[in-house]
N, C-alpha and C positions, 0 to 999 in steps of 0.2 A: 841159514841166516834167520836168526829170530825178528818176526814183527809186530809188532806195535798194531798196524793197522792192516785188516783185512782188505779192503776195499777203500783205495784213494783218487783224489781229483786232484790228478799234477798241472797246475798252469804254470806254461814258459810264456816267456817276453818274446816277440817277433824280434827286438833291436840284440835278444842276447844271440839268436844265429846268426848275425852277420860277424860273429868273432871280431879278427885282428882285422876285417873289412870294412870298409865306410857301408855298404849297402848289400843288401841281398844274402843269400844262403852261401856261410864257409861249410865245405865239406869236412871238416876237422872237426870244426864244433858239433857238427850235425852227427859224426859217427860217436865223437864222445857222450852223447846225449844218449844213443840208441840204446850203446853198451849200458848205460847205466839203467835205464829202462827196461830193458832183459833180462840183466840182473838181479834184478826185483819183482819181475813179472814170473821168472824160471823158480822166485822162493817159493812164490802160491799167492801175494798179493794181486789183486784185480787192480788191473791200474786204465785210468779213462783221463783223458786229458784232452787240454782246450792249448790254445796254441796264437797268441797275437799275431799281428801280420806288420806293427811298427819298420820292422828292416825293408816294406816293400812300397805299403803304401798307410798315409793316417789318416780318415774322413777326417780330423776336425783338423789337420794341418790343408789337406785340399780347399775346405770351408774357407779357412784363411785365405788362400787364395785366389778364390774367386769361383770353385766348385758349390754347383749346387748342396747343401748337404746332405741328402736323400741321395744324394749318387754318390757322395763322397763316401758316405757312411758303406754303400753297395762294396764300391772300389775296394774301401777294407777290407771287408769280409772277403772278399775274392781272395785279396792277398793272403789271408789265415788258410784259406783252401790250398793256395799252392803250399804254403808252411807244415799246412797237413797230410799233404800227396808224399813232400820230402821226407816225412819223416816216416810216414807210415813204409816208404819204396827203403829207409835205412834199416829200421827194425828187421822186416824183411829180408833183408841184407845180411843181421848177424843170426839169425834162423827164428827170429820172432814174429811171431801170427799178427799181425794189426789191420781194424776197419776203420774204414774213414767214415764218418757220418758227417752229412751238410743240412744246417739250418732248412736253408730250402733247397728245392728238389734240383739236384745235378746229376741224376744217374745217368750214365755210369761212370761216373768221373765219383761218386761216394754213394751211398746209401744215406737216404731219405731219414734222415733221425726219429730217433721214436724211442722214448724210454726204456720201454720192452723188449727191443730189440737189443740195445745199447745191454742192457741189463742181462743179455742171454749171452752177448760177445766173451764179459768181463767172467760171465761162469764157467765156460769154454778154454778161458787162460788166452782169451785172443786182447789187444791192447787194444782200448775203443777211443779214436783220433775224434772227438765234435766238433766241425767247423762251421766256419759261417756266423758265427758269434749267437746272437740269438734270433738271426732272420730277419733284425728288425734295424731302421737308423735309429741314432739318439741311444743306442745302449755300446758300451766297451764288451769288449772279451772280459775285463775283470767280472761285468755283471752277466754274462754269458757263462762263466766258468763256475759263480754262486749257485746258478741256476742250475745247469748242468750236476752241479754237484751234489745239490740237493735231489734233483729228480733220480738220480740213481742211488739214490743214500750212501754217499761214499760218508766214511768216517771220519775225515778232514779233507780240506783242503791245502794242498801241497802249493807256494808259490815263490816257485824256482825266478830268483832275479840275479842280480849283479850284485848285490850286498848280502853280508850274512845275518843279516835281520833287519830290526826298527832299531831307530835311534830317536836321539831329542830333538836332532838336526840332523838335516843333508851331511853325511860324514865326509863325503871327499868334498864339501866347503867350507864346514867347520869342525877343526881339530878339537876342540874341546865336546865332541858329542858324545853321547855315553849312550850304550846298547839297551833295548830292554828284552828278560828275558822272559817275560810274558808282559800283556799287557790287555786290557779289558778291551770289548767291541767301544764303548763309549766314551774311553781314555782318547781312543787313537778319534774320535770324532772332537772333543773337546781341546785336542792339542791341535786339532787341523792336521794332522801327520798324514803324509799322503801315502796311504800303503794301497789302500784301493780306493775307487770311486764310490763316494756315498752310497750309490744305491748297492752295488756290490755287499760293501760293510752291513747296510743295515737288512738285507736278504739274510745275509750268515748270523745273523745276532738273533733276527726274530725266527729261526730256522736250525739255531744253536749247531753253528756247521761249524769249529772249530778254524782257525788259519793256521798253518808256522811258514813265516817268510825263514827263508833260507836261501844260502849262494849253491847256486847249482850249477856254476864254473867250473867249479874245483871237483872233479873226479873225486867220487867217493862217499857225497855228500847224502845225495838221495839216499845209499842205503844205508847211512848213519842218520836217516831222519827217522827214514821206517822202522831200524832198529830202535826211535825211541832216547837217541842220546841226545842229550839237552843243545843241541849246533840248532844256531837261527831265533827268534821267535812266537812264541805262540802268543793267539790273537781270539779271546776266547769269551 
């Protein structure tokens, strides 16, 4: 398989594991996921990925409901941990190498993150799992996954959702929405489009860390991203 990019930062949605499930980890979705990430990790791509915890738990949905939000925010990040234990125990699974790293210190339940470390996994050909968001309340996995992706120079940022890119509008609310298939870091701040959170966006602009949202449902997708074929996108 030809690639496009040496070194990527794939982020998944916590809500896209819970598949055809209201809540929690499907096993189907989670092996589909694997396969595709071993696929592309077996071409020679270094792949490092950040992983939501949406399907388990949201600090700022607990916040809404009466959670403190410094604990709410904690609670998240726990849940990205268990999201990264899954994945890392499926890769595993189809004969692929993967480490778990956590924001803050969980050993032995993941390795204590650290650039350089994280950095020596992806040259190894091992899959580097960063959990825990970025250790801190008040930041998303989106702005965890910028950062992340920055510190290990990945070449883009991959961000596997439910849709096959931006549009003008929310597409499963308004039928007349139209795709873009690039669009600037300032475009998508000046339309309001909600592809990631402010701070997310504006780390990769001033960091020039590339995006392509892409549907990473559909079998097949990731390594027609890496190969570079125009599916999802890019956010530049």
């Amino acid at each position: 398989m030809r690639s496009k990019y040496q070194r990527v930062l794939l982020k998944l949605s916590g809500e896209s594991l819970m598949g055809q499930q209201g809540y929690g980890i499907d096993p189907v979705r989670l092996g589909q996921y694997a396969e595709q990430i071993a696929e592309i990790a077996r071409s020679g791509v270094q792949v490092a990925i950040v992983i939501g915890g949406g399907n388990i738990f949201r600090g700022v949905q607990g916040a809404s409901k009466g959670f403190d939000r410094v604990k709410g925010d904690q609670m998240g990040m726990l849940a990205t941990v268990i999201n990264s234990l899954a994945l890392s125990s499926a890769l595993e699974g189809v004969g692929q190498a993967a480490q778990v790293y956590t924001a803050v210190n969980m050993f032995p339940i993941g390795e204590h993150y650290s650039k350089w470390r994280a950095i020596e996994s992806l040259e190894k050909g091992v899959v580097a799992i960063m959990a825990g968001g970025t250790g801190n309340p008040f930041f998303t996995t989106d702005t965890g996954s910028a950062l992340r992706g920055i510190e290990v120079e990945a070449d883009v940022m991959l961000k596997g959702t439910r849709v096959d890119g931006i549009y003008t509008a929310d597409p499963e609310k308004d039928p007349t929405a139209t795709k873009f298939s690039e669009i600037t870091y300032d475009e998508v701040y000046t339309r309001g489009l909600k592809v990631m959170d402010l701070t997310a966006t504006a780390l990769c602009k001033e960091n020039k860390l590339p995006i392509v949202v892409f549907d990473m449902d559909t079998p097949g997708n990731l390594a027609k991203v890496i190969a570079g074929e125009p599916i999802g996108t890019l956010v530049y």
